[in-house]
KELO-208936 format. One line per 4 residues: number of its first residue (from 1); for each residue z, y, x of C-alpha. Coordinates in nm, 3 decimals. Each point is the difference from the previous one (the first is absolute). Layout:
REM KELO-208936
NUM) Z/Y/X; ...
This chain:
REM KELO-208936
1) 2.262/-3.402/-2.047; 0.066/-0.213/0.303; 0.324/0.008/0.161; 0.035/0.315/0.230
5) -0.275/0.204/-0.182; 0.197/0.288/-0.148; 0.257/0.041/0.297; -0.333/0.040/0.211
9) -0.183/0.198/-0.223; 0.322/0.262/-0.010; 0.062/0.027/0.321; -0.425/0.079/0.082
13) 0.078/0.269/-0.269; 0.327/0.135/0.180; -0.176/0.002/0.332; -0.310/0.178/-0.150
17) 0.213/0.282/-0.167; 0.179/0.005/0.384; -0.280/0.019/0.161; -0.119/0.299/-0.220
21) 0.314/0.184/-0.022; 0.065/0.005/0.363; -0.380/0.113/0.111; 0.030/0.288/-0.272
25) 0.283/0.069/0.163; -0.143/0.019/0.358; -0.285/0.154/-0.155; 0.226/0.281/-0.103
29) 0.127/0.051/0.329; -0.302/-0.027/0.208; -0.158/0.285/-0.266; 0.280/0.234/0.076
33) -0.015/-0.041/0.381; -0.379/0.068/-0.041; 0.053/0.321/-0.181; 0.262/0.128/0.236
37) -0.217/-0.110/0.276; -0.275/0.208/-0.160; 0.209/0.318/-0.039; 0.190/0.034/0.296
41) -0.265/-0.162/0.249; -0.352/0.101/-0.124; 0.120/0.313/-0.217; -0.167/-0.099/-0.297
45) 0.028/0.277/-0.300; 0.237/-0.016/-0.248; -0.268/-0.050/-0.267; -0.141/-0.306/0.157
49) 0.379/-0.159/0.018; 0.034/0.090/-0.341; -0.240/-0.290/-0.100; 0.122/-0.232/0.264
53) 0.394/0.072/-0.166; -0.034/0.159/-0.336; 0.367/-0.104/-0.025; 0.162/-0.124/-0.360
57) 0.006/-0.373/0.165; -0.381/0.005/0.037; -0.115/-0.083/0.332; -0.371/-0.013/0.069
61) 0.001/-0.037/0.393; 0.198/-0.346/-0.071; -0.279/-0.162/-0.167; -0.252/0.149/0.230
65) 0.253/-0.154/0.305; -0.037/-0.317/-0.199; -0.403/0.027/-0.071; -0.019/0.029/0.397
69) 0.185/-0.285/0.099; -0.180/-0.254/-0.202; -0.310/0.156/0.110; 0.141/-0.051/0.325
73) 0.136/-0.383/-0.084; -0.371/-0.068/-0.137; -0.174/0.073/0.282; 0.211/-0.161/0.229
77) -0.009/-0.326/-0.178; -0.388/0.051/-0.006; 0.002/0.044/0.391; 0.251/-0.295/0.058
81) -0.230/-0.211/-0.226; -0.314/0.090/0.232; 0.220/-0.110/0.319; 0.062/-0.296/-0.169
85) -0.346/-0.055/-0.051; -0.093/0.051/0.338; 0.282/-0.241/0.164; -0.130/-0.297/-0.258
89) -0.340/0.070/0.063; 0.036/-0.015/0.414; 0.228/-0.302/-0.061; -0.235/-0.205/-0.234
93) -0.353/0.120/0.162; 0.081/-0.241/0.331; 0.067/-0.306/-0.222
């Protein structure tokens, strides 16, 4: 092991429990403003919420919350990459 190695290699663990801790956590939140949104704006039934919030810790609207936004991050990444494209392309084709 080189000097630094193990310090670095901690702290990339420490950050990568962080990171997942704290977007569970937002997750979480996010899930329960969605199912309060559902029931007091949209009047979903009671049945329906029952899946979204079975309750006993379980919530199934935070991982949908979280399936969404990396949908989301995915496609915007793919549409910043086609800019990107674009830009280079107009700047090289004149050369």
């Amino acid at each position: 092991l080189a000097l630094g190695e193990l310090p670095a290699f901690v702290t990339a663990g420490m950050l990568t429990l962080e990171f997942l801790l704290s977007g569970s956590a937002v997750a979480r939140s996010w899930g329960d403003k969605v199912v309060e949104w559902l029931r007091v704006e949209l009047n979903v039934s009671e049945r329906a919420l029952r899946l979204l919030e079975p309750g006993y810790g379980i919530n199934p609207a935070a991982c949908l919350v979280s399936i969404a936004t990396t949908v989301l991050v995915l496609a915007g990444v793919k549409e910043s990459k086609l800019v990107t494209d674009v830009f280079t392309w107009l700047k090289v084709f004149p050369v």
